[in-house]
Structure formats: C-alpha cells, structure tokens
C-alpha positions in Angstrom: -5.2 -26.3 7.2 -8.1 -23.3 8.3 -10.6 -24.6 10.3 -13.8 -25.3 8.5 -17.9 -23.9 9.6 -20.0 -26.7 9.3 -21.1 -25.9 5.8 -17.2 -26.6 5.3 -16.7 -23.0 4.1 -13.3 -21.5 5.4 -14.3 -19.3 8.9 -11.5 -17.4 7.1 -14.5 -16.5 4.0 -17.3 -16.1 7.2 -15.4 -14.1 9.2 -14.7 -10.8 5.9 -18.4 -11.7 5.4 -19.5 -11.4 8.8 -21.9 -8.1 9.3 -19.7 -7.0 12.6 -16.1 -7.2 10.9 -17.5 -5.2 7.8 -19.1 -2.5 10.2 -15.5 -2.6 11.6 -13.2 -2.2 8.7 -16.0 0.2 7.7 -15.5 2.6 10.8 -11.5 2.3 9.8 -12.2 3.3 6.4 -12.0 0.3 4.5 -14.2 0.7 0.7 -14.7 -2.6 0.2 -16.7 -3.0 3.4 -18.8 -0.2 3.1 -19.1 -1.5 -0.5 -20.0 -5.0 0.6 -22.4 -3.8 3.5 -24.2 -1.6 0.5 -24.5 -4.5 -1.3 -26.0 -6.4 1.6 -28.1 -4.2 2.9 -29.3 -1.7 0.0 -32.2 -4.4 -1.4 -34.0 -4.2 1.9 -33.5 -0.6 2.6 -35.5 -0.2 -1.3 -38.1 -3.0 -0.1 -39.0 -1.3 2.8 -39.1 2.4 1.3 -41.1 0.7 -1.6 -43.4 -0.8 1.2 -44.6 2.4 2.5 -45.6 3.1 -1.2 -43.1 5.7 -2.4 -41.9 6.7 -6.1 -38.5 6.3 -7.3 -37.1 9.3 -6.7 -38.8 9.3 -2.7 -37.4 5.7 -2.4 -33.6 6.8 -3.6 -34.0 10.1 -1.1 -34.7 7.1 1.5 -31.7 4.8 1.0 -29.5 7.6 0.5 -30.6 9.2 3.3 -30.8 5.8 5.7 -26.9 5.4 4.5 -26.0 8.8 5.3 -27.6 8.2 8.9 -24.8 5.2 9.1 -22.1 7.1 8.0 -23.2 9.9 11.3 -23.3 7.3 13.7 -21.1 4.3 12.6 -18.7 5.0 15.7 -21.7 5.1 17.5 -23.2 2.0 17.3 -23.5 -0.8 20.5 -23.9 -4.0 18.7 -22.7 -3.9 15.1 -23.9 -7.2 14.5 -27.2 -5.6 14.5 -26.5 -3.2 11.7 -29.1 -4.4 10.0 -32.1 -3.7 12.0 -30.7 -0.6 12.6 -31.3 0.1 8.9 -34.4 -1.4 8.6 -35.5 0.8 11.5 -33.7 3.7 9.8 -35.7 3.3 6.7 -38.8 3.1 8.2 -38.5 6.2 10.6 -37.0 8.0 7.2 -40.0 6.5 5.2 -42.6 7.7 8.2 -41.6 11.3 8.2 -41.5 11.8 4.4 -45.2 10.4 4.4 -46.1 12.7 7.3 -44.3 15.3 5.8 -46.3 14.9 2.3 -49.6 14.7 4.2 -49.3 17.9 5.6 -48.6 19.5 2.1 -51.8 18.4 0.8 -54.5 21.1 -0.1 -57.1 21.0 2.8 -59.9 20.1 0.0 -57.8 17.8 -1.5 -59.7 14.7 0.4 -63.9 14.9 -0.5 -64.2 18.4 -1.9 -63.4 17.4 -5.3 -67.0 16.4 -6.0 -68.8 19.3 -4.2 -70.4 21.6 -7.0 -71.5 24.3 -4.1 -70.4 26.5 -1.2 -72.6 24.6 1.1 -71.0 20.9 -0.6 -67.8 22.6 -0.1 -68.2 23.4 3.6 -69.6 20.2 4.5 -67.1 18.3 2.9 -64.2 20.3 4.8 -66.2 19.8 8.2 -66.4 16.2 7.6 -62.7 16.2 6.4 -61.5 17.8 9.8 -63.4 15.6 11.3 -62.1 12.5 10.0 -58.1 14.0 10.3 -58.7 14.8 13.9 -60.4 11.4 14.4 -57.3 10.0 12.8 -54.8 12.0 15.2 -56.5 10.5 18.1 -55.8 6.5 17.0 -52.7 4.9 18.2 -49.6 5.8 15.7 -49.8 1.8 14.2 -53.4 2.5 13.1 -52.6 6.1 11.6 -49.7 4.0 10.0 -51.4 1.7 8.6 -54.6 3.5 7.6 -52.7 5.8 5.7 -50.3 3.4 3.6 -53.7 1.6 2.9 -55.1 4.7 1.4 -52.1 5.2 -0.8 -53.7 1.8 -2.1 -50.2 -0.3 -0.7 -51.2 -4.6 -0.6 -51.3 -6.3 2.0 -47.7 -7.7 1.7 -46.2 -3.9 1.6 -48.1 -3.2 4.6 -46.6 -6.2 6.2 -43.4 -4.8 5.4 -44.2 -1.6 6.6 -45.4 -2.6 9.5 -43.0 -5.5 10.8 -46.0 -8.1 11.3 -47.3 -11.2 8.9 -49.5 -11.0 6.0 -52.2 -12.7 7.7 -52.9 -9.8 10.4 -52.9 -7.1 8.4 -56.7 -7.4 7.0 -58.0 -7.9 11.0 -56.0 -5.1 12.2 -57.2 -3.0 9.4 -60.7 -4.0 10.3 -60.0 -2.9 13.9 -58.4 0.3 13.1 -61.1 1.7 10.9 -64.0 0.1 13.5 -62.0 2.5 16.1 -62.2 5.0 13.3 -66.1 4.8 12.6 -66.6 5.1 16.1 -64.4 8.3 16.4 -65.8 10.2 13.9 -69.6 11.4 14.6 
C-alpha cells in the first residue's frame, strides 16, 4: 500500500502535482506538465497584469509573453519549486515596461493642456507638466509605480497586487508619495 500525506492523499497524486516535478517533466518535454503548470499558474499571471490596470488584449500580450519568458529559461532555473514567483515577478517586470512604454507614447499635451483655450494656457500648462514628469522621475521607482497605476484610476486592492504589499498600506504610502511629490514640484 502507497504511503499516505497527512491529508491521506497518495504522495503518489502530490508528487505529479508537485510544482518542481512538473517544471521537470516540463524541461523533458512532457505536454501535460506544461499543460498542468498553465493551468496553475495562468490565473495569477492575469490577476497581476489586471492589477496594473491593463485591457484585454495588453493583459493576453502579458501572460503570453511571461510564458514565453519560461519556455527561454526553463533549463535555467535554480529552484524550480519557486516557479511561481518567478512568474509573478515575470508578470510584473512585463506589466512595468508596457506601462512605461505607453507613457512615453503619450502626446506631451495630453496631461493639463486639454483645457487651455490660449498660447499662453498652453505654455503654462506644458511648463507645469514637465515640471511635474521630472518631479516624478526623481521619486523612488515604488512611488512612480504606484502614483502612476493610481492615476490609471486602479483600487486599492490592484495596487496591492501590483505592488506586493497589504491593502491597508497602500492609502498611507500613497499619501507619502504624493507629500514627496508636492514638495518636488515648485
């Protein structure tokens, strides 16, 4: 008779389950472990793409690409019980540089300007603008982070997400980045 976990499942059942046998028999080319590891994995790869307030079709381009990152670097992983995080931290980066990458391809009016009737309204509003994106550039990363998932109007709970810290410290960390903010821009 198998031995049995304390649940009393087979370890047989825990073991094909098990995150570091599945990265295994992935690496050898098994299907049904890269199937099962999608199917583990895939939920939180959405949740965190979702987190940092993309669309559907930014999301997918994500997880596709966070999976593709796996496939390039399978062999290369040290722990692949921590497959996982790896992900997770996968996502995020992925989910970072499409936001960067989409804040650089606004117009330069696009932030203020829109309510300027004048050429005077107009250059103010740009002078303050640069002001404000080069007062952003100088907080640390987790402030620009967050500051900027916050003005794509993400909750609390996606910043949470985003950010890898509880629900509860998002509002006073907001509060101290855009107090840093105030302060930076004259």
């Amino acid at each position: 008779m198998p031995a049995d976990d304390v649940a009393g499942a087979p370890l047989a059942t825990l073991q094909d389950d098990d995150t570091s046998a599945l990265v295994v028999r992935a690496r050898e080319g098994d299907d049904a472990a890269w199937a099962r590891l999608v199917e583990r994995y895939s939920g939180l790869l959405w949740s965190i793409a979702r987190a940092h307030g993309l669309g559907d079709a930014d999301a997918s381009d994500v997880v596709q690409t966070s999976w593709l990152r796996l496939v390039e670097r399978i062999d290369a992983l040290d722990d692949p019980s921590a497959t996982g995080c790896w992900l997770a931290t996968t996502a995020r980066n992925e989910c970072r540089a499409l936001v960067r990458r989409r804040a650089r391809d606004l117009p330069p009016l696009a932030l203020g300007a829109r309510h300027a009737s004048g050429p005077d309204e107009v250059a103010a509003a740009r002078e303050r603008l640069g002001r404000v994106g080069a007062a952003l550039e100088a907080l640390p990363r987790r402030c620009r982070t967050l500051l900027r998932l916050f003005a794509q109007a993400a909750s609390y709970a996606e910043l949470a997400a985003a950010l890898g810290v509880p629900v509860g410290s998002v509002g006073p960390t907001r509060a101290r980045c855009l107090a840093a903010l105030r302060r930076l821009v004259p």
